[in-house]
C-alpha positions as YAML, in Angstrom:
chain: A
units: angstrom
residues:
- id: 1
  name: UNK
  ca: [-15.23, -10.93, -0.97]
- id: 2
  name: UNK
  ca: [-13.13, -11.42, 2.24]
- id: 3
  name: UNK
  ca: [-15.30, -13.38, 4.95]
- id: 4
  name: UNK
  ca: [-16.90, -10.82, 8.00]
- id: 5
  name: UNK
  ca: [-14.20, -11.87, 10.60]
- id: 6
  name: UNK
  ca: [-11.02, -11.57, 8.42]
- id: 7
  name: UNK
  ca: [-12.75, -8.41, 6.79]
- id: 8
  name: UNK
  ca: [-13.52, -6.97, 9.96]
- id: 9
  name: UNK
  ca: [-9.82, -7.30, 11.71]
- id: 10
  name: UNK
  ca: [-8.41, -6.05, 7.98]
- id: 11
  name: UNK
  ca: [-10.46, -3.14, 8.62]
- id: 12
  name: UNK
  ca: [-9.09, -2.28, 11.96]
- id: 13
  name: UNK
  ca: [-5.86, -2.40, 10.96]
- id: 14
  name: UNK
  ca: [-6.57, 0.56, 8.73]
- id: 15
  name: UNK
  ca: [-6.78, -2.03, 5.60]
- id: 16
  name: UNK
  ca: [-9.80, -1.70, 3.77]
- id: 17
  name: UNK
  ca: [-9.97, -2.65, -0.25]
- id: 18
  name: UNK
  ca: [-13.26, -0.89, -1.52]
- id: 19
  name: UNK
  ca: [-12.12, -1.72, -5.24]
- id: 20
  name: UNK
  ca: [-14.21, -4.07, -6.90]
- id: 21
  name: UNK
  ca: [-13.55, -4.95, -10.49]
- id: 22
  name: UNK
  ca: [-18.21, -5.21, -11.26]
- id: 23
  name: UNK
  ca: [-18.35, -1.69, -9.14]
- id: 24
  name: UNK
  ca: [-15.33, 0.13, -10.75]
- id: 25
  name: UNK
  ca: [-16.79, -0.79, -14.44]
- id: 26
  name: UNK
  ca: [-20.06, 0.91, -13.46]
- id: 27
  name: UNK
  ca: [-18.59, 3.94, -13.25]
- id: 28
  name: UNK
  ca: [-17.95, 5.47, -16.77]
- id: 29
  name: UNK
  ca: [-21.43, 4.43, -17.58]
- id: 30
  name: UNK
  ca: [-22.55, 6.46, -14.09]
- id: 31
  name: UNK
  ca: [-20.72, 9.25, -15.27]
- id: 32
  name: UNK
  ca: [-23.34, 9.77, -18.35]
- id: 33
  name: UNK
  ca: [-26.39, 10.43, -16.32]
- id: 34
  name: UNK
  ca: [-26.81, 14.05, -15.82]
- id: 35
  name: UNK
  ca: [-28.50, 13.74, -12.40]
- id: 36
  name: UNK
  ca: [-25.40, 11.96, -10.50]
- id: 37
  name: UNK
  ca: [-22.24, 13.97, -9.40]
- id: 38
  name: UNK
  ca: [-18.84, 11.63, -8.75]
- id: 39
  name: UNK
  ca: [-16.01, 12.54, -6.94]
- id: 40
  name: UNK
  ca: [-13.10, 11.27, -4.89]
- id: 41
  name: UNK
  ca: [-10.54, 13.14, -2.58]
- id: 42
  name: UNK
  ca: [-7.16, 11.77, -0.34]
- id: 43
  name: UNK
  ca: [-9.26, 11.20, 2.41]
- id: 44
  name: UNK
  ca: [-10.72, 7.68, 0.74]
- id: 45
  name: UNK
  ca: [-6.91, 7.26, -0.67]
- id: 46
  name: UNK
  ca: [-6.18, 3.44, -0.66]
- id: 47
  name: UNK
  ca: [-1.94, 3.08, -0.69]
- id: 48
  name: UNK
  ca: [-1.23, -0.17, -2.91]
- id: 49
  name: UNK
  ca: [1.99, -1.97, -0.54]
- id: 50
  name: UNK
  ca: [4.26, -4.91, -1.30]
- id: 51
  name: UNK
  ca: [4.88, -5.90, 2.54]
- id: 52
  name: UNK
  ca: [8.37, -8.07, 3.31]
- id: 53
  name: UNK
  ca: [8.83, -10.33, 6.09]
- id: 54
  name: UNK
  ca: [12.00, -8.87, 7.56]
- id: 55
  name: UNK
  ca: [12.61, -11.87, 9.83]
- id: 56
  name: UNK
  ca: [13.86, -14.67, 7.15]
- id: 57
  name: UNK
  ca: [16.11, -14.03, 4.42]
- id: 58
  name: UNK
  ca: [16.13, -12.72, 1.36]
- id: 59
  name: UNK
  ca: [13.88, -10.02, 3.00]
- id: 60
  name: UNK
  ca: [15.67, -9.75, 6.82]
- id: 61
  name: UNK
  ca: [18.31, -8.11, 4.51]
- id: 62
  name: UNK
  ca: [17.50, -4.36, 4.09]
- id: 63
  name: UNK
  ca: [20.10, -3.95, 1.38]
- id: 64
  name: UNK
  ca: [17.81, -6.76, -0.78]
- id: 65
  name: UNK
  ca: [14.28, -4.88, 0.14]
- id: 66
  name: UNK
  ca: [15.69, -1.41, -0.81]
- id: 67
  name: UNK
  ca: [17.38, -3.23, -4.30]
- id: 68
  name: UNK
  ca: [13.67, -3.93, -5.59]
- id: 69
  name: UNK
  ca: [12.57, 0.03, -5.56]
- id: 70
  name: UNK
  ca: [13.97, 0.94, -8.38]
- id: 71
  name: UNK
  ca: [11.73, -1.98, -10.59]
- id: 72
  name: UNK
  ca: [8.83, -0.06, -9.37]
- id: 73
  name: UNK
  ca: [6.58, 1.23, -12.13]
- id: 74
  name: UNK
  ca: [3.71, 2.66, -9.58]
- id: 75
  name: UNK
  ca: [1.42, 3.38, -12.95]
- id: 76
  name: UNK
  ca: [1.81, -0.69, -14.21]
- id: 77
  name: UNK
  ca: [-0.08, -1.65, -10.42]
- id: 78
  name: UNK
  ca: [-2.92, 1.16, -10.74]
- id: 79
  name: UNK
  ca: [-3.60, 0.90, -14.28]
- id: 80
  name: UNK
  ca: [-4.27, -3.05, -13.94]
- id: 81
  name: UNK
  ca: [-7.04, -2.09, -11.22]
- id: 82
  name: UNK
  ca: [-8.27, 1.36, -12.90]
- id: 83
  name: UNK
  ca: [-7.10, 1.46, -16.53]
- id: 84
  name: UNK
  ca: [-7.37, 4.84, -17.86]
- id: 85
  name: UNK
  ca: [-9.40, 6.23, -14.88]
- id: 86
  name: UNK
  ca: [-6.21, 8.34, -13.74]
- id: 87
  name: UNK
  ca: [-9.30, 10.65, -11.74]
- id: 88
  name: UNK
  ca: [-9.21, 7.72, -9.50]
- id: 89
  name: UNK
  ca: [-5.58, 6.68, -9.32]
- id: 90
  name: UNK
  ca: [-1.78, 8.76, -8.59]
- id: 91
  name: UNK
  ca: [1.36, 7.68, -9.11]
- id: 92
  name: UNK
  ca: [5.19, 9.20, -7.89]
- id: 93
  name: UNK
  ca: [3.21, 8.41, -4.21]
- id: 94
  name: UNK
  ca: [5.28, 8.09, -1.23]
- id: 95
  name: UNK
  ca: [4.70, 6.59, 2.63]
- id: 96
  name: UNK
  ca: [1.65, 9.06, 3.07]
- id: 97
  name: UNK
  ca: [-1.57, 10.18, 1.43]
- id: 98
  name: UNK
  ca: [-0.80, 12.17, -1.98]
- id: 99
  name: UNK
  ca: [-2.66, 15.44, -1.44]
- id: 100
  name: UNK
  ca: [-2.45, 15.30, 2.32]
- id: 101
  name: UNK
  ca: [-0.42, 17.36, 4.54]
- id: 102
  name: UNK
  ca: [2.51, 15.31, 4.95]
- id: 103
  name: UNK
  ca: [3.15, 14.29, 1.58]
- id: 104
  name: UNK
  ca: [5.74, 14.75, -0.45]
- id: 105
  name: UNK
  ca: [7.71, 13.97, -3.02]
- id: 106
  name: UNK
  ca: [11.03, 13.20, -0.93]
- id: 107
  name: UNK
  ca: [13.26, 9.89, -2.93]
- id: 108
  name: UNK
  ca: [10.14, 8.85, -5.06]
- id: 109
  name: UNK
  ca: [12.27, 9.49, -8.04]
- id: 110
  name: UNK
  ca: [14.02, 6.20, -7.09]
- id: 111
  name: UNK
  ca: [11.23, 4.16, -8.34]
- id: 112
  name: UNK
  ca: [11.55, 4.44, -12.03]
- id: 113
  name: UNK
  ca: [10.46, 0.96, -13.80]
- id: 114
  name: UNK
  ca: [14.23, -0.40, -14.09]
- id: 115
  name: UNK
  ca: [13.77, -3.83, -13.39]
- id: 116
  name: UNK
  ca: [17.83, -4.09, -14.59]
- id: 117
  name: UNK
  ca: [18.92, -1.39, -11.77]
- id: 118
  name: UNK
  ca: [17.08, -3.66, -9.58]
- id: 119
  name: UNK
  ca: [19.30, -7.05, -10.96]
- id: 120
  name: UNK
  ca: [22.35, -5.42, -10.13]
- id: 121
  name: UNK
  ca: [21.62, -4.18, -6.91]
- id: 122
  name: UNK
  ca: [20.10, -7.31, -5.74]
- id: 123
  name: UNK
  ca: [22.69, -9.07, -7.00]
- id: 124
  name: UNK
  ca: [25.57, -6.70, -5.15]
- id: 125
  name: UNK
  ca: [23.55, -7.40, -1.60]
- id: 126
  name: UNK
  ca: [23.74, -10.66, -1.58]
- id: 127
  name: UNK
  ca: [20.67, -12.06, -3.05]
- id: 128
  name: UNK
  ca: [21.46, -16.22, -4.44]
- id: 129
  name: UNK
  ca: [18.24, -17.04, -5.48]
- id: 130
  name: UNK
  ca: [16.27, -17.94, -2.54]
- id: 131
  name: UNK
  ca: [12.45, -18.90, -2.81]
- id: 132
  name: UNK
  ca: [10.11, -15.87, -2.19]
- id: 133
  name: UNK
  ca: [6.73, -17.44, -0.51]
- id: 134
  name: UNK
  ca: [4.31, -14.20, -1.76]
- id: 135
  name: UNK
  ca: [1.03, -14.66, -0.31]
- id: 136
  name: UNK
  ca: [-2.06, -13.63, -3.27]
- id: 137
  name: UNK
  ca: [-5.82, -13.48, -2.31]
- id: 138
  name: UNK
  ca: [-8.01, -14.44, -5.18]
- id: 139
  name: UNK
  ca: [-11.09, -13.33, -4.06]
- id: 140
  name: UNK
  ca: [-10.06, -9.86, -3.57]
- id: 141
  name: UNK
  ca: [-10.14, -8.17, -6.72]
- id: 142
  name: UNK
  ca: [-7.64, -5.10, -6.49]
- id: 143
  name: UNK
  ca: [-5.07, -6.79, -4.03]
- id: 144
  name: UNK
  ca: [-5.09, -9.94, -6.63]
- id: 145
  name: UNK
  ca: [-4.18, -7.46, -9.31]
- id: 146
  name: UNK
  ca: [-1.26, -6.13, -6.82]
- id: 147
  name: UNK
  ca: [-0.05, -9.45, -6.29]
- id: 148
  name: UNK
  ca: [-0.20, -10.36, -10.14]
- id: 149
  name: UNK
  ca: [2.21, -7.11, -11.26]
- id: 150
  name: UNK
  ca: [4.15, -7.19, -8.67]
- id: 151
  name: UNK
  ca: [5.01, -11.26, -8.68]
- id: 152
  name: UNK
  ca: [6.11, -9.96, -12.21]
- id: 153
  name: UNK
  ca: [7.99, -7.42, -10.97]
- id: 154
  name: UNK
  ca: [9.81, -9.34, -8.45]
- id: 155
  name: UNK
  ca: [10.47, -12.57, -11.02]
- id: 156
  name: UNK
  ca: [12.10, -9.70, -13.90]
- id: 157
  name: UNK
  ca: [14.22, -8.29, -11.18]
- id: 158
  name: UNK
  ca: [15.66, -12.43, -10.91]
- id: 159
  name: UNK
  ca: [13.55, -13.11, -7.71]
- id: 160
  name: UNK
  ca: [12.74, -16.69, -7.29]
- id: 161
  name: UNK
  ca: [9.47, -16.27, -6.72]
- id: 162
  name: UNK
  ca: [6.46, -18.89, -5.48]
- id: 163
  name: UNK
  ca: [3.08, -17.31, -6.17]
- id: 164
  name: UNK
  ca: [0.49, -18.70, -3.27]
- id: 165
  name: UNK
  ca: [-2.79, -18.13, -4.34]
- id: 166
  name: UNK
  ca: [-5.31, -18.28, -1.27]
- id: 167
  name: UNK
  ca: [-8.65, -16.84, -0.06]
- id: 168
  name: UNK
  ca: [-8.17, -13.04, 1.73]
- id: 169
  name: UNK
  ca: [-9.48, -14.84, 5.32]
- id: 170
  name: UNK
  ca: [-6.26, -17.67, 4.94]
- id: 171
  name: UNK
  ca: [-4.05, -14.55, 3.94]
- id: 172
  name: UNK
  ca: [-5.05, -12.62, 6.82]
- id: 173
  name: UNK
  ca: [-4.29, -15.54, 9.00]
- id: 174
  name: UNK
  ca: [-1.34, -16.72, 7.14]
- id: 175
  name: UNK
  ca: [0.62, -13.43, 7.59]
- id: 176
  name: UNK
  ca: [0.40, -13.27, 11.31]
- id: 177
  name: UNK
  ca: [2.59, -16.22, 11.28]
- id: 178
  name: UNK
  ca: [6.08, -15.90, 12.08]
- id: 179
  name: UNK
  ca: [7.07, -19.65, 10.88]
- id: 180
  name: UNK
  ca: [9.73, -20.07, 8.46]
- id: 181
  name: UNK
  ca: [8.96, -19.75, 5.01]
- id: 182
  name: UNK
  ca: [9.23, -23.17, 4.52]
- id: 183
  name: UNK
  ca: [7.02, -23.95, 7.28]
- id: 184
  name: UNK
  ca: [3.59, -22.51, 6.31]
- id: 185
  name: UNK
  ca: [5.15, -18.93, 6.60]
- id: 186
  name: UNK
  ca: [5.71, -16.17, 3.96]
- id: 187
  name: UNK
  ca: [8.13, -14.23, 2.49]
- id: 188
  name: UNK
  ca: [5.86, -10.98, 1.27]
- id: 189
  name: UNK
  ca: [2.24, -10.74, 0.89]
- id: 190
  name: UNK
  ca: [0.14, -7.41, -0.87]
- id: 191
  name: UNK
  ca: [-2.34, -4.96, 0.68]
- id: 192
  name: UNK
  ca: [-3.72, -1.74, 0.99]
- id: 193
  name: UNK
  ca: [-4.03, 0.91, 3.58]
- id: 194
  name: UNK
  ca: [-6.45, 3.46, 3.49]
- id: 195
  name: UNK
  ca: [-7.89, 6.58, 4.43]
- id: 196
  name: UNK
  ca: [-7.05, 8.70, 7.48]
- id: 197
  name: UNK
  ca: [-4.44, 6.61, 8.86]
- id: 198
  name: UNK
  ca: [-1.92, 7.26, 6.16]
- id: 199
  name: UNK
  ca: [-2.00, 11.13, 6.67]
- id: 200
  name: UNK
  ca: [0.46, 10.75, 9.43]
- id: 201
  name: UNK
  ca: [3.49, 8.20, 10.80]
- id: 202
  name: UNK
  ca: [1.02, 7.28, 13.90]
- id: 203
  name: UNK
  ca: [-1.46, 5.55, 11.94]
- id: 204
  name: UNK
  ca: [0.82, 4.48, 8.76]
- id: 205
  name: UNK
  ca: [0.98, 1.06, 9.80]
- id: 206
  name: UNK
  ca: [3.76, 0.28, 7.73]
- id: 207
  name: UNK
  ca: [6.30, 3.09, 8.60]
- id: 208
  name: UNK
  ca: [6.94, 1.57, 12.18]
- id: 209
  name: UNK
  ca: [10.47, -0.22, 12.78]
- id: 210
  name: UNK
  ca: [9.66, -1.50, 16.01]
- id: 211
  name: UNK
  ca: [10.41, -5.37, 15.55]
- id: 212
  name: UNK
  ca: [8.31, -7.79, 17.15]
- id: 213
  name: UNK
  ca: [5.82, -5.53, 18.58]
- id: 214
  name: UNK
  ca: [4.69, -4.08, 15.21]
- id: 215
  name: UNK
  ca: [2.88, -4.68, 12.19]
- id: 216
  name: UNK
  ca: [2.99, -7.92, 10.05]
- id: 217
  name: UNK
  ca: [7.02, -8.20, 8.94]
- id: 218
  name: UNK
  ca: [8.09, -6.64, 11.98]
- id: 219
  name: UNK
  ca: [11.27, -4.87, 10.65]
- id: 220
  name: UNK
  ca: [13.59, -3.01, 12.97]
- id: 221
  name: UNK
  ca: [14.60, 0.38, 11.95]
- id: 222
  name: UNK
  ca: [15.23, 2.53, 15.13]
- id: 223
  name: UNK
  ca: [15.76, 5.48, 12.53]
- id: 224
  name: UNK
  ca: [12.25, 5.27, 11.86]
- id: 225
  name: UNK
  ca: [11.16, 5.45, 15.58]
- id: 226
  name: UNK
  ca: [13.34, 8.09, 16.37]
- id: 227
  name: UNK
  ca: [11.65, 9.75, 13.73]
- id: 228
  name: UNK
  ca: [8.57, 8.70, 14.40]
- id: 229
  name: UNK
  ca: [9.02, 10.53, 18.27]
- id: 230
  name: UNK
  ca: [10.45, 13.62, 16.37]
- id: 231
  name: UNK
  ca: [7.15, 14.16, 14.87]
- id: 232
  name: UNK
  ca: [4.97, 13.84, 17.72]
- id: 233
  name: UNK
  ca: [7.02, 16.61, 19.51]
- id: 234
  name: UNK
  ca: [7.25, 18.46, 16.36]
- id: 235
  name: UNK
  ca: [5.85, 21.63, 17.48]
- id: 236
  name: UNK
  ca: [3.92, 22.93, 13.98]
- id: 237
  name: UNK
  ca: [2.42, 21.68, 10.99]
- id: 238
  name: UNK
  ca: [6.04, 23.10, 9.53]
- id: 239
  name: UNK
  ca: [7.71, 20.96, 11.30]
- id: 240
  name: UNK
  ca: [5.58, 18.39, 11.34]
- id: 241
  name: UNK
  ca: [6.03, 18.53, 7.18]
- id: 242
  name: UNK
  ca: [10.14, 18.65, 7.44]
- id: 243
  name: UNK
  ca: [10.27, 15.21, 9.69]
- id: 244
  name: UNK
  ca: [7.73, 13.58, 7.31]
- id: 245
  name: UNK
  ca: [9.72, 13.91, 4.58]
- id: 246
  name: UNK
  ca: [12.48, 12.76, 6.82]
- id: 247
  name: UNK
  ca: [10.20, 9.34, 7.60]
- id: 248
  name: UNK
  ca: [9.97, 8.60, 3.54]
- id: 249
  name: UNK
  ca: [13.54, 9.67, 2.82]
- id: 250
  name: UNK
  ca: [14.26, 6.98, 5.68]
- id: 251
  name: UNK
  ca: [11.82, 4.28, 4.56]
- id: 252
  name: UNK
  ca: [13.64, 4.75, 1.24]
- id: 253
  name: UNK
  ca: [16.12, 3.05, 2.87]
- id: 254
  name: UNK
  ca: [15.04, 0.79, 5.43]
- id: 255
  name: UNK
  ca: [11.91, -0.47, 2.74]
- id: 256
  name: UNK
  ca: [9.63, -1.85, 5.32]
- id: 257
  name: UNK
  ca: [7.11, -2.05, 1.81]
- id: 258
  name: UNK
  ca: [7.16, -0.72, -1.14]
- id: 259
  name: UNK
  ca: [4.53, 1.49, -1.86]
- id: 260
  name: UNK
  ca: [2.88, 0.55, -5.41]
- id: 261
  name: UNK
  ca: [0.54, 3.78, -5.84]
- id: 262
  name: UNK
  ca: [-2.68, 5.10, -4.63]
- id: 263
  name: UNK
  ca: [-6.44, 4.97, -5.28]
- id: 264
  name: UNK
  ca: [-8.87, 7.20, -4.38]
- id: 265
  name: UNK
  ca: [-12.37, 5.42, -4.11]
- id: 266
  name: UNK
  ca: [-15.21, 7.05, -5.93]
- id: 267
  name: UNK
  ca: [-18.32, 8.14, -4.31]
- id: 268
  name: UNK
  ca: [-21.44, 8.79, -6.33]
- id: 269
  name: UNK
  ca: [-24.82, 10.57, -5.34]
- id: 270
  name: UNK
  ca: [-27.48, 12.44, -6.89]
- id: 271
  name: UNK
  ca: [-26.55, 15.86, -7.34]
- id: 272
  name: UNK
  ca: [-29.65, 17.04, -5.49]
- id: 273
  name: UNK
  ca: [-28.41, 16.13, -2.26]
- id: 274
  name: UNK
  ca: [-27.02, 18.45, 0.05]
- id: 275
  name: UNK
  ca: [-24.81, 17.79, 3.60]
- id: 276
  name: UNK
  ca: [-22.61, 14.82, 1.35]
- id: 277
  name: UNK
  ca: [-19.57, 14.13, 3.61]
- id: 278
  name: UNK
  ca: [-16.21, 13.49, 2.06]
- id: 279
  name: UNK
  ca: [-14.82, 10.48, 2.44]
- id: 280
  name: UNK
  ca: [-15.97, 6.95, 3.26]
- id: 281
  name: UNK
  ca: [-19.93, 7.03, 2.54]
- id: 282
  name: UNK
  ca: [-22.01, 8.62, 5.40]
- id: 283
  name: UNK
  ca: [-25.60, 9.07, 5.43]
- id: 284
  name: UNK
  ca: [-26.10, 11.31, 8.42]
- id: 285
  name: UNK
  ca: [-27.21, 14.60, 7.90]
- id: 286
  name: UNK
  ca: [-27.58, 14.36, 3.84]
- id: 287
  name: UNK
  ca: [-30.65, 15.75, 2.68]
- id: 288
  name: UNK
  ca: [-32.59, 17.56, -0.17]
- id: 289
  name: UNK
  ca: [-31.30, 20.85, -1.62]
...
């Protein structure tokens, strides 16, 4: 497990990885007791993300990030942290929560598995081979696993890539620097976001395109921001839906990260318990039936 001060910024930047490998084998063996109930809903959704660093090449090319979509097989990531346990993973997932209001299914059909589609197009923006620093934590279970598939991924597509394997705190730390590769930076790194803050483009961390100011990889894409604005003045939840699937048709093409699938944390109690909240475990106001 991540050490309390790297775990404790993760978690307020909306990342929180709840998947651990002893925990999630537990749970077809808690399913076989009559007297627990187990369930899981979008609100405890966990989006798996391969995050570029938009300021250094290969990745400050957006022709290059949006040539490595179509490689993406979003079943190959979940399956190597839930195997068969599909109740507990999605796939064909966008920029937002699946299930949630502003989901959709708006240019996920470009991520098909086709690691060749992905040669070719990297190969027609430019890409010569350049070293790809990916940052891996290896004592975080479910983002290892990320970083395993999709190090695969990149290295079929004919990425050159060099695999840093690293505790989650040196990760955390390592990402906010914006040296050259070469120099103790990074080229992409993996993660998850989670929960409530990927129901909307205010709290998806990685749909904002505002450079420098924003999020780890600080890509520019004013598109994004302009739709981003168009949202917040939207002035219903139809409208609201219309510029989201605006935001993931765009980040289809600007790639800040590409989004490797979702997992929905399970949450187990005994079924004679009432007042169970949905979500992230709370114990407030649960009591006997």
């Amino acid at each position: 497990m991540p050490d309390s001060a790297s775990a404790a910024a993760a978690m307020q930047a909306g990342e929180m990885d709840w998947w651990e490998s002893p925990a999630l084998d537990l749970v077809p063996l808690l399913k076989r007791s009559p007297h627990l109930a187990i369930h899981a809903d979008e609100t405890s959704a966990q989006l798996g993300m391969l995050r570029f660093n938009a300021l250094f090449p290969p990745f400050d090319n957006p022709a290059i990030r949006r040539a490595l979509l179509p490689a993406v097989n979003q079943s190959d990531f979940m399956q190597a942290i839930a195997g068969d346990q599909t109740e507990f993973w999605t796939d064909g997932v966008g920029v937002f929560a699946a299930g949630s209001p502003m989901a959709s299914d708006a240019g996920v059909d470009v991520m098909k598995g086709d690691v060749e589609s992905s040669k070719r197009l990297l190969a027609a923006a430019g890409y010569n081979g350049e070293r790809v620093v990916a940052l891996a934590p290896s004592d975080f279970p479910a983002i290892f696993q990320l970083s395993q598939i999709g190090a695969d991924m990149l290295k079929r597509a004919g990425m050159n890539v060099d695999l840093q394997l690293q505790d989650w705190g040196t990760v955390v730390q390592r990402r906010a620097s914006r040296s050259p590769p070469s120099q103790g930076g990074w080229n992409i790194f993996f993660t998850t976001l989670s929960g409530m803050s990927l129901f909307d483009p205010i709290g998806q961390l990685g749909l904002r395109g505002n450079g420098d100011a924003g999020w780890f990889g600080w890509p520019k894409a004013p598109r994004l921001e302009e739709l981003r604005m168009a949202w917040l003045e939207a002035p219903d939840l139809a409208a609201q839906k219309a510029v989201a699937r605006q935001i993931q048709l765009q980040a289809m093409q600007d790639a800040p990260f590409l989004p490797l699938g979702q997992l929905l944390q399970p949450m187990v109690y005994r079924r004679d318990l009432a007042g169970i909240v949905k979500g992230a475990s709370k114990f407030y106001g649960v009591h006997r039936a």
